[in-house]
N, C-alpha and C positions, 0 to 999 in steps of 0.2 A: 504494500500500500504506500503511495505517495501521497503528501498536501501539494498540490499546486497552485503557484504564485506567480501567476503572469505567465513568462516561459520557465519559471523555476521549477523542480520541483523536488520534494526534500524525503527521503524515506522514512518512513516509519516503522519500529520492529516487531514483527508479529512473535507475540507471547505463544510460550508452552505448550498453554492450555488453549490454539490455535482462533485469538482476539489480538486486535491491537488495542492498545490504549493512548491517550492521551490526556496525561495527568497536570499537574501544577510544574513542569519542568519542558512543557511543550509550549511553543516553538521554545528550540534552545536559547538557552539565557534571558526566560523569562523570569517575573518574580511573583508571575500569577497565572494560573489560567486562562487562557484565550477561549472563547464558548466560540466564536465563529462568526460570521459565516465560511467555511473551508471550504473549496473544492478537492474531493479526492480523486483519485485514481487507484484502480485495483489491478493489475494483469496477471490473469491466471498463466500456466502452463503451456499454453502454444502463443503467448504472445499475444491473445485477444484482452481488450481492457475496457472497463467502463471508467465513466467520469461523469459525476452531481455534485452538485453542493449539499452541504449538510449543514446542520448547524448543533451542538452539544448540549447536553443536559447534563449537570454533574451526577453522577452516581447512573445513570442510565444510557442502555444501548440504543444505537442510532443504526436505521434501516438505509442503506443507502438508494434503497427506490428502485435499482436495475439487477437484472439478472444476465449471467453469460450466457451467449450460445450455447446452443448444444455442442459435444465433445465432437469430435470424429471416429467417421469408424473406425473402429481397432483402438480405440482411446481406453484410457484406464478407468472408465467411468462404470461403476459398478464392481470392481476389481477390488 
């Protein structure tokens, strides 16, 4: 997952327990929380991506609206 900032865009680390967060340390070298508005981007495994805008709730998940294509055949989907 990236934030995108014009033509920037900045990674963000997907946890563990397979979520990203962003906490009171995001964007780097804040000294508070940003709620947003973000636009992100997600690309999955063959390189397809979506990109919305979002905006934050503390303590709650945010749906980012889009779904991927379907996989290709022979894809590891269901695997």
């Amino acid at each position: 997952m990236e934030i995108v900032d014009g033509t920037t865009r900045k990674s963000v680390m997907r946890q563990p327990y397979n979520a990203w967060v962003l906490d009171s340390t995001f964007p780097p070298g804040s000294t508070g929380m940003v709620l947003g508005p973000f636009r992100v981007r997600i690309t999955d495994i063959y390189g397809h991506w979506i990109e919305n805008k979002i905006t934050l709730t503390p303590g709650q998940s945010v749906d980012v609206g889009l779904q991927f294509p379907a996989c290709p055949a022979g894809g590891d989907a269901g695997s």
